[in-house]
Backbone atoms as SQL, in Angstrom:
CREATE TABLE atoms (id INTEGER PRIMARY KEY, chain TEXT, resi INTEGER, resn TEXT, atom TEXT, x REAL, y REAL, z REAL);
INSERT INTO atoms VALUES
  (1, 'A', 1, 'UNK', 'N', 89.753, 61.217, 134.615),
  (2, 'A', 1, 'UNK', 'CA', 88.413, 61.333, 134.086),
  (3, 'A', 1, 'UNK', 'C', 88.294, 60.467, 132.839),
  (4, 'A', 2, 'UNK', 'N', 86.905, 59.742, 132.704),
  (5, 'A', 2, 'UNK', 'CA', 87.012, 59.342, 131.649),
  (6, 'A', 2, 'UNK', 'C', 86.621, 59.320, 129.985),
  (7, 'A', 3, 'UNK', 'N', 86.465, 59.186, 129.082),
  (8, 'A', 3, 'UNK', 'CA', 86.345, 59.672, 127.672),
  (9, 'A', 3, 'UNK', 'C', 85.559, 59.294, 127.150),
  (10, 'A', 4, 'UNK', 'N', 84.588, 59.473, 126.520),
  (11, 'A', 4, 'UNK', 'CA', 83.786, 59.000, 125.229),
  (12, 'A', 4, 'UNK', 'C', 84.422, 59.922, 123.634),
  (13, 'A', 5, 'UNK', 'N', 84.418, 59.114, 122.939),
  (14, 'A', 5, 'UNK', 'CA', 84.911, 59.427, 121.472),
  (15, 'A', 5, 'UNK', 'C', 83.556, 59.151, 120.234),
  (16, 'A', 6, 'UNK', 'N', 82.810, 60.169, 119.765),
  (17, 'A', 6, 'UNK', 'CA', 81.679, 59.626, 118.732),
  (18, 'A', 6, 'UNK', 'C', 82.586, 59.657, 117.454),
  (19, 'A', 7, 'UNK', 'N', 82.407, 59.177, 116.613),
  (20, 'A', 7, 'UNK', 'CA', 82.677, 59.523, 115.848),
  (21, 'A', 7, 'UNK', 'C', 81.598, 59.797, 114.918),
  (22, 'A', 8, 'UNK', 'N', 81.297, 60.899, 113.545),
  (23, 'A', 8, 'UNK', 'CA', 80.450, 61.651, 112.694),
  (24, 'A', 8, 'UNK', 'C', 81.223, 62.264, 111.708),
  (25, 'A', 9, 'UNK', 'N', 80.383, 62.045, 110.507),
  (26, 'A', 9, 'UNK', 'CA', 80.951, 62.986, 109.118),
  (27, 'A', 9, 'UNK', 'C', 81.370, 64.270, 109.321),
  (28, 'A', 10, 'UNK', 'N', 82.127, 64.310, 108.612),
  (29, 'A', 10, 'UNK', 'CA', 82.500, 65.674, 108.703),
  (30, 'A', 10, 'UNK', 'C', 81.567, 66.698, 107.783),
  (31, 'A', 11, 'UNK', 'N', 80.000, 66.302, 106.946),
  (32, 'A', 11, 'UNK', 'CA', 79.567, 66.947, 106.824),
  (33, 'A', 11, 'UNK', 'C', 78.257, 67.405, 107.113),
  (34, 'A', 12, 'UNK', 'N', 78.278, 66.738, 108.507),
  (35, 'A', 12, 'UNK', 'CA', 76.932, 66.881, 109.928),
  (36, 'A', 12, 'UNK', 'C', 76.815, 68.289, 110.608),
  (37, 'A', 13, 'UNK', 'N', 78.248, 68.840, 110.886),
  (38, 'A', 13, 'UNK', 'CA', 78.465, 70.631, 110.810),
  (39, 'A', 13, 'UNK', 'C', 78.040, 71.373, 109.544),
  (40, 'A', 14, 'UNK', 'N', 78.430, 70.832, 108.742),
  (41, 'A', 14, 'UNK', 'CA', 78.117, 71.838, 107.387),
  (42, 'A', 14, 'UNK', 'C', 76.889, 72.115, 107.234),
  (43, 'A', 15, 'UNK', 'N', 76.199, 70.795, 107.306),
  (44, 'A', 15, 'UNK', 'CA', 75.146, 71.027, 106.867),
  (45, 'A', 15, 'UNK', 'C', 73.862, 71.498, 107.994),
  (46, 'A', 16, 'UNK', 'N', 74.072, 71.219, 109.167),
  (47, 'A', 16, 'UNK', 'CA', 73.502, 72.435, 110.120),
  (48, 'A', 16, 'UNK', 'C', 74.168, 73.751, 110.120),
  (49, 'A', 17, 'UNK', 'N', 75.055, 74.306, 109.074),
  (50, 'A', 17, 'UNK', 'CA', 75.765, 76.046, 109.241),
  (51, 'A', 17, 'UNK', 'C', 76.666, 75.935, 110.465),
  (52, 'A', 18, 'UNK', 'N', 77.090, 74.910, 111.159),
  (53, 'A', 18, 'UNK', 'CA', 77.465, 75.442, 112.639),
  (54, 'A', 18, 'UNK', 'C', 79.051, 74.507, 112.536),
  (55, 'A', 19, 'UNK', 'N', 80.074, 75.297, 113.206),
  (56, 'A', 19, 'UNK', 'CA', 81.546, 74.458, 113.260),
  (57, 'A', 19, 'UNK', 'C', 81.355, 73.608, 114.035),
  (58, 'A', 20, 'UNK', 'N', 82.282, 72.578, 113.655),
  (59, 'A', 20, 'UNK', 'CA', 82.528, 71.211, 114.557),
  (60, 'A', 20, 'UNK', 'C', 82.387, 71.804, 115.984),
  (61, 'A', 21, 'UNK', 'N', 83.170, 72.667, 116.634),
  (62, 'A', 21, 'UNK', 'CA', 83.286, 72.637, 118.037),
  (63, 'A', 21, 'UNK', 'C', 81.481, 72.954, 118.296),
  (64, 'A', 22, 'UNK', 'N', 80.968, 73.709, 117.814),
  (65, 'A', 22, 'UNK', 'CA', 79.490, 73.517, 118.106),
  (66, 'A', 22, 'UNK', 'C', 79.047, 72.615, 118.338),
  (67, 'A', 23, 'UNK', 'N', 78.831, 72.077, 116.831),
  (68, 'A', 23, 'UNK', 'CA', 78.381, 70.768, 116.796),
  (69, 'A', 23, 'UNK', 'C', 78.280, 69.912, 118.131),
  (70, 'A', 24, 'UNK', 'N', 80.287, 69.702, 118.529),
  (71, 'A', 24, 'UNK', 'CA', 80.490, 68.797, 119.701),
  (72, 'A', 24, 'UNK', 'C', 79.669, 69.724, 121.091),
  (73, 'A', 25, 'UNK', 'N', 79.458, 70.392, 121.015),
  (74, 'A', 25, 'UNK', 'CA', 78.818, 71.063, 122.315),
  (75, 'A', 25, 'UNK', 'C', 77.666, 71.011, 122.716),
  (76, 'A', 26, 'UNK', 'N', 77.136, 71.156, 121.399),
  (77, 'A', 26, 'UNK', 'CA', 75.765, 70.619, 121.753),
  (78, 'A', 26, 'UNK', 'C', 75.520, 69.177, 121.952),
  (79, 'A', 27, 'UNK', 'N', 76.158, 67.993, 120.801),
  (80, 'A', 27, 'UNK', 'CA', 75.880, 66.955, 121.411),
  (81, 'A', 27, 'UNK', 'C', 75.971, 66.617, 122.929),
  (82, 'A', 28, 'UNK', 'N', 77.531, 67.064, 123.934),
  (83, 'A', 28, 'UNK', 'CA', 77.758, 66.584, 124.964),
  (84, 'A', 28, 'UNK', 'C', 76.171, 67.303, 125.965),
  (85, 'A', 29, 'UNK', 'N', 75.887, 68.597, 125.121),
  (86, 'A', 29, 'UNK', 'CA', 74.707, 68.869, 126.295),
  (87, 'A', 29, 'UNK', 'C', 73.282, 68.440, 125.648),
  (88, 'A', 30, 'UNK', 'N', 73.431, 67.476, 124.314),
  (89, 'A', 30, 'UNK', 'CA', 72.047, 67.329, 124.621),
  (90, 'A', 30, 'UNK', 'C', 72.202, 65.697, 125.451),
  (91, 'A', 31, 'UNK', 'N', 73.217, 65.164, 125.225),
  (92, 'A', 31, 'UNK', 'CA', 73.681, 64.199, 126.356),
  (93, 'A', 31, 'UNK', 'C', 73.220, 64.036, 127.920),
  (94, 'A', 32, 'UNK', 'N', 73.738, 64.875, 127.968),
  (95, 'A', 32, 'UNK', 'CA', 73.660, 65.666, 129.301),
  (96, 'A', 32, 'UNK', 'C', 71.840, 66.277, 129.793),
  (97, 'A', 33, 'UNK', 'N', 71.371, 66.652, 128.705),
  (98, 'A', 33, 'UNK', 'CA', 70.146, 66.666, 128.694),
  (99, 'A', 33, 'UNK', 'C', 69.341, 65.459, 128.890),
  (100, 'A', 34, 'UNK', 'N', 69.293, 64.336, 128.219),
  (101, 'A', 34, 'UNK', 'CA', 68.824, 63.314, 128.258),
  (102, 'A', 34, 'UNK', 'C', 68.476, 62.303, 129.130),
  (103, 'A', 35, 'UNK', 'N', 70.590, 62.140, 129.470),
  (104, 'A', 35, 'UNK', 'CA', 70.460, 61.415, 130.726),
  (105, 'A', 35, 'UNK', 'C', 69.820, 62.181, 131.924),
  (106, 'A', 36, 'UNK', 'N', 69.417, 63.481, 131.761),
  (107, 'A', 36, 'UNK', 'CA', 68.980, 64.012, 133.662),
  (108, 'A', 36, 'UNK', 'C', 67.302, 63.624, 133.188),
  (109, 'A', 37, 'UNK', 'N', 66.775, 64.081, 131.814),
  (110, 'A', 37, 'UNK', 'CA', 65.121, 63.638, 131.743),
  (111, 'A', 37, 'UNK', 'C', 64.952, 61.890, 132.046),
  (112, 'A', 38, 'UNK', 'N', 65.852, 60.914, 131.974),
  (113, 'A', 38, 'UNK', 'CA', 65.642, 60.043, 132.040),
  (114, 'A', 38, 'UNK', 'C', 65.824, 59.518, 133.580),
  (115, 'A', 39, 'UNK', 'N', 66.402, 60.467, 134.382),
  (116, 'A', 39, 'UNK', 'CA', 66.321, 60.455, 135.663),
  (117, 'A', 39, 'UNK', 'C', 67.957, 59.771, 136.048),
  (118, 'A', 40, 'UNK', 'N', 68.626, 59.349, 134.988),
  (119, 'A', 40, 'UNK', 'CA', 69.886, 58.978, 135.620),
  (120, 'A', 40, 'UNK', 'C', 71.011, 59.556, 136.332),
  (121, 'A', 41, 'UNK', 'N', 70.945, 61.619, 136.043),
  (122, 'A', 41, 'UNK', 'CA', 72.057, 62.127, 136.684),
  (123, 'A', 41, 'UNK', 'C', 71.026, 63.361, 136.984),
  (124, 'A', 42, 'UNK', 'N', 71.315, 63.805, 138.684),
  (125, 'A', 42, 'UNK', 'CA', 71.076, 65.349, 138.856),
  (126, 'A', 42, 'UNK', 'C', 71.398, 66.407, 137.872),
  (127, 'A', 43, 'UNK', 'N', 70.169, 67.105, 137.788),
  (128, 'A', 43, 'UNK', 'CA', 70.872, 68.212, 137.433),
  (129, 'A', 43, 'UNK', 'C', 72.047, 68.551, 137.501),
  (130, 'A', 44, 'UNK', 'N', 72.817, 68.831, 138.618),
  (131, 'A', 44, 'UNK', 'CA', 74.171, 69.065, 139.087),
  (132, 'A', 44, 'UNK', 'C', 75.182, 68.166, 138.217),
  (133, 'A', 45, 'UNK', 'N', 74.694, 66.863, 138.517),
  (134, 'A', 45, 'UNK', 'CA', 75.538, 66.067, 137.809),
  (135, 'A', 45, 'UNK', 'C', 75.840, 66.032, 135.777),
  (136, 'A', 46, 'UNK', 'N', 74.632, 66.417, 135.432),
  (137, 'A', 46, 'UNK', 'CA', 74.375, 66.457, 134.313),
  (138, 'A', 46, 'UNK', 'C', 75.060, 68.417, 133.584),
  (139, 'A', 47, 'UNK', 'N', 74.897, 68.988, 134.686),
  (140, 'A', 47, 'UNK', 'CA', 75.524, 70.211, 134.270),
  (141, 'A', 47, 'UNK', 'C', 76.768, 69.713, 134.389),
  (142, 'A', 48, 'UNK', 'N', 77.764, 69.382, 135.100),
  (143, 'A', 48, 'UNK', 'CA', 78.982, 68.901, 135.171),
  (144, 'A', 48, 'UNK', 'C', 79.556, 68.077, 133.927),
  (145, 'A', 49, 'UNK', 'N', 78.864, 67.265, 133.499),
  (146, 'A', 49, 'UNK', 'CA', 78.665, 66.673, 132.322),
  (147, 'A', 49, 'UNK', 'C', 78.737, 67.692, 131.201),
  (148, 'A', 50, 'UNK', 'N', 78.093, 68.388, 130.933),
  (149, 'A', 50, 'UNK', 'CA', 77.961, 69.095, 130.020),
  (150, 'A', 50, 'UNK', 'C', 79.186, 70.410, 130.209),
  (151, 'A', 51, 'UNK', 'N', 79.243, 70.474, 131.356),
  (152, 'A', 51, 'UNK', 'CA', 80.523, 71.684, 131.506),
  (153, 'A', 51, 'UNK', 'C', 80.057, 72.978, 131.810),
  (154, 'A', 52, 'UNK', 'N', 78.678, 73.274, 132.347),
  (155, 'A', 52, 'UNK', 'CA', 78.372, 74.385, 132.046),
  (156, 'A', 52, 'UNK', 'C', 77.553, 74.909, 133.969),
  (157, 'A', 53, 'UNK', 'N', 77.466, 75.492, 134.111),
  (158, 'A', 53, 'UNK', 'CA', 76.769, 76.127, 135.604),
  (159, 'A', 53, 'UNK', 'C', 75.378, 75.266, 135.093),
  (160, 'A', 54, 'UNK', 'N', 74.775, 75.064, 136.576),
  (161, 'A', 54, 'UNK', 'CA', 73.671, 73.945, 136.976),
  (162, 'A', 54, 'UNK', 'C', 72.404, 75.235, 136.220),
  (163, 'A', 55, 'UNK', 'N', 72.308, 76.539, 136.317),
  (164, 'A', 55, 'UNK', 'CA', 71.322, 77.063, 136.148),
  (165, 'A', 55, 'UNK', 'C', 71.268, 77.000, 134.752),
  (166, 'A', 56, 'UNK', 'N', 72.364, 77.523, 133.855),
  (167, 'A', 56, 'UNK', 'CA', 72.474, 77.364, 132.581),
  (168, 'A', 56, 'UNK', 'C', 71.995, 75.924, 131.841),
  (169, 'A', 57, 'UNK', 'N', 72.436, 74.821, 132.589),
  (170, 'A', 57, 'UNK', 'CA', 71.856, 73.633, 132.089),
  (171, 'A', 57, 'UNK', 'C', 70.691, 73.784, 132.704),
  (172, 'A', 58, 'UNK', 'N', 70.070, 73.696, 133.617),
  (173, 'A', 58, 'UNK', 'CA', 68.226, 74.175, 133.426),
  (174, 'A', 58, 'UNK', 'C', 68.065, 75.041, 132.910),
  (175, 'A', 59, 'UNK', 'N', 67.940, 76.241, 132.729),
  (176, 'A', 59, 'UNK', 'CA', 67.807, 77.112, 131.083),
  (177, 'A', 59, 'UNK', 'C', 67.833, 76.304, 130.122),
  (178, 'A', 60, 'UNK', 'N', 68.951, 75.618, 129.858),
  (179, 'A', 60, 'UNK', 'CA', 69.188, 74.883, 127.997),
  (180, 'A', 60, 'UNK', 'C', 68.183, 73.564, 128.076),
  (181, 'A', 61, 'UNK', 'N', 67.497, 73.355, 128.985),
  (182, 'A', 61, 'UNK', 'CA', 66.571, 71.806, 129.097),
  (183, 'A', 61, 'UNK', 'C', 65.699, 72.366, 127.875),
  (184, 'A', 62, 'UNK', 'N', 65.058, 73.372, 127.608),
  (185, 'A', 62, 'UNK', 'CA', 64.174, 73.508, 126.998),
  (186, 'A', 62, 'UNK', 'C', 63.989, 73.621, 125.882),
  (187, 'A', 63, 'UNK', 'N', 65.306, 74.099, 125.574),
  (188, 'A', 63, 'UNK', 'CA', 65.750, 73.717, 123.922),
  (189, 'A', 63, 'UNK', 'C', 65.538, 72.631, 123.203),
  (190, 'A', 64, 'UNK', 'N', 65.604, 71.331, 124.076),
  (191, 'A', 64, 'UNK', 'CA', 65.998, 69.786, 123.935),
  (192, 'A', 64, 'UNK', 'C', 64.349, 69.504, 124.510),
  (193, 'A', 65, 'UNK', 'N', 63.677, 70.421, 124.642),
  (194, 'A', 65, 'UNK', 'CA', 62.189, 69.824, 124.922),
  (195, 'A', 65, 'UNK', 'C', 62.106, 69.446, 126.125),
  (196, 'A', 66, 'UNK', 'N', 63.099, 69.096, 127.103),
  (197, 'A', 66, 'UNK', 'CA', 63.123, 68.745, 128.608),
  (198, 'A', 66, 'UNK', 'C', 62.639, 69.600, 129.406),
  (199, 'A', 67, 'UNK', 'N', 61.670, 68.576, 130.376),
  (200, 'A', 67, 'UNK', 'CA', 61.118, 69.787, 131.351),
  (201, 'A', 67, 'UNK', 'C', 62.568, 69.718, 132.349),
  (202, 'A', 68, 'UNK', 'N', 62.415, 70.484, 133.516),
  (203, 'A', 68, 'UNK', 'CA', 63.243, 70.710, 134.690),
  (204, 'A', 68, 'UNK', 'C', 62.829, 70.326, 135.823),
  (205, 'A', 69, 'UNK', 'N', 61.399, 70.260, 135.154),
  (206, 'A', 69, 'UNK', 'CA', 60.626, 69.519, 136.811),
  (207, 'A', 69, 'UNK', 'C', 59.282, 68.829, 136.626),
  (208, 'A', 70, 'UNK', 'N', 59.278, 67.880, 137.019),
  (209, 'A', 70, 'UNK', 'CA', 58.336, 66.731, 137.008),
  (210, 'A', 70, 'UNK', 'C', 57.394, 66.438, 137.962),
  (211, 'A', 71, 'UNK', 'N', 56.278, 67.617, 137.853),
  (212, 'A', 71, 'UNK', 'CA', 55.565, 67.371, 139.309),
  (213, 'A', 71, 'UNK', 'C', 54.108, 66.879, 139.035),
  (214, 'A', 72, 'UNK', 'N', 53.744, 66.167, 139.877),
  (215, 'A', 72, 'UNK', 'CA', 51.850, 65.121, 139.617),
  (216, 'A', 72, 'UNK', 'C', 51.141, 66.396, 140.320),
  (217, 'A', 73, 'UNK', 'N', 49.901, 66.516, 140.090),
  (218, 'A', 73, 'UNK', 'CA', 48.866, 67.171, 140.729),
  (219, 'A', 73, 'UNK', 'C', 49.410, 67.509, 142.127),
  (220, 'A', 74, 'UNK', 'N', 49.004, 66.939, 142.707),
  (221, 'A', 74, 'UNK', 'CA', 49.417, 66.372, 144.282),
  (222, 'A', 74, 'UNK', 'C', 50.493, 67.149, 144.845),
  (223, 'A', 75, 'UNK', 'N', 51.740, 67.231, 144.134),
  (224, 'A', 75, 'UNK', 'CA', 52.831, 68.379, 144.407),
  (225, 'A', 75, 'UNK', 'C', 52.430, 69.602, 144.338),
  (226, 'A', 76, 'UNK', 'N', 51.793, 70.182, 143.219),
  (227, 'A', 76, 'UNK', 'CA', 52.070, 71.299, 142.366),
  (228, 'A', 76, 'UNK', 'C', 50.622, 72.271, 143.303),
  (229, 'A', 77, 'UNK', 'N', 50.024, 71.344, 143.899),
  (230, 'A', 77, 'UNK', 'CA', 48.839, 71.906, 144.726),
  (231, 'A', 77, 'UNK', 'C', 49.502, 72.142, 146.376),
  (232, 'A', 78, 'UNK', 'N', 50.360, 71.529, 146.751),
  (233, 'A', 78, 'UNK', 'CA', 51.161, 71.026, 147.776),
  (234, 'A', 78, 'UNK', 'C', 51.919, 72.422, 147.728),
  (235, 'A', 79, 'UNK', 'N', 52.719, 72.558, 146.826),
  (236, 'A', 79, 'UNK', 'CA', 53.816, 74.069, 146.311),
  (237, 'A', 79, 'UNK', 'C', 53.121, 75.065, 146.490),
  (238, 'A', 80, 'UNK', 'N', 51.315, 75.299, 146.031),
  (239, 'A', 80, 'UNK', 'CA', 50.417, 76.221, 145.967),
  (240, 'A', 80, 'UNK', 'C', 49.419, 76.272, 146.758),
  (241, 'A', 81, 'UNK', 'N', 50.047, 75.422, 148.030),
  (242, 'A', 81, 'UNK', 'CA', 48.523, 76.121, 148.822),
  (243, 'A', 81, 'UNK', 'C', 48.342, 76.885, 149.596),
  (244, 'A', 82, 'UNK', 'N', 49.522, 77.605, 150.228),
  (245, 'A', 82, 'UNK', 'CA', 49.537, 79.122, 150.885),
  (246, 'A', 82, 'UNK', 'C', 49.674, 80.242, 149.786),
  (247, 'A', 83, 'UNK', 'N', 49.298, 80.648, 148.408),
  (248, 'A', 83, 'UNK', 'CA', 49.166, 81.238, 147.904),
  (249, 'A', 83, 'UNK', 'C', 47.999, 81.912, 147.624),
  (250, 'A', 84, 'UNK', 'N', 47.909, 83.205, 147.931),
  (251, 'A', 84, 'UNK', 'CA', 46.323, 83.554, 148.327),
  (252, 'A', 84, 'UNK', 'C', 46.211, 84.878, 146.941),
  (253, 'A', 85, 'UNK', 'N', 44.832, 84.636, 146.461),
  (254, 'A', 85, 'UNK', 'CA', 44.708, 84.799, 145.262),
  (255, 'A', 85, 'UNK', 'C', 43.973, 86.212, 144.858);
């Protein structure tokens, strides 16, 4: 597998209250967040990335402002039209 290394101050934890291993956790999932809004990795793939179950990374999209799903009119009427009111 292969590695990415960031490197950051050591007083980027401090000063959000949160320990390094946080810190690194969230970066890899807002990573992981990013690349799936930008359309480059599935969900699946992007939870894998991040290390965490596919549902949990859709849960955490929203933290990071990411939707989970990207639908035009056209779908979302398509999804809703045997729904009787």
């Amino acid at each position: 597998m292969n590695r990415i290394e960031i490197e950051y101050p050591e007083t980027i934890p401090a000063v959000l209250n949160i320990s390094p291993e946080v810190f690194e956790r969230e970066a890899k999932l807002a990573l992981a967040v990013k690349l799936y809004e930008m359309g480059r990795l599935s969900s699946g793939q992007a939870a894998n990335l991040a290390g965490i179950p596919r549902v949990v990374f859709l849960l955490s999209c929203r933290q990071f402002g990411a939707n989970t799903v990207d639908w035009d009119q056209a779908e979302i009427e398509a999804e809703f039209s045997d729904a009787t009111i």
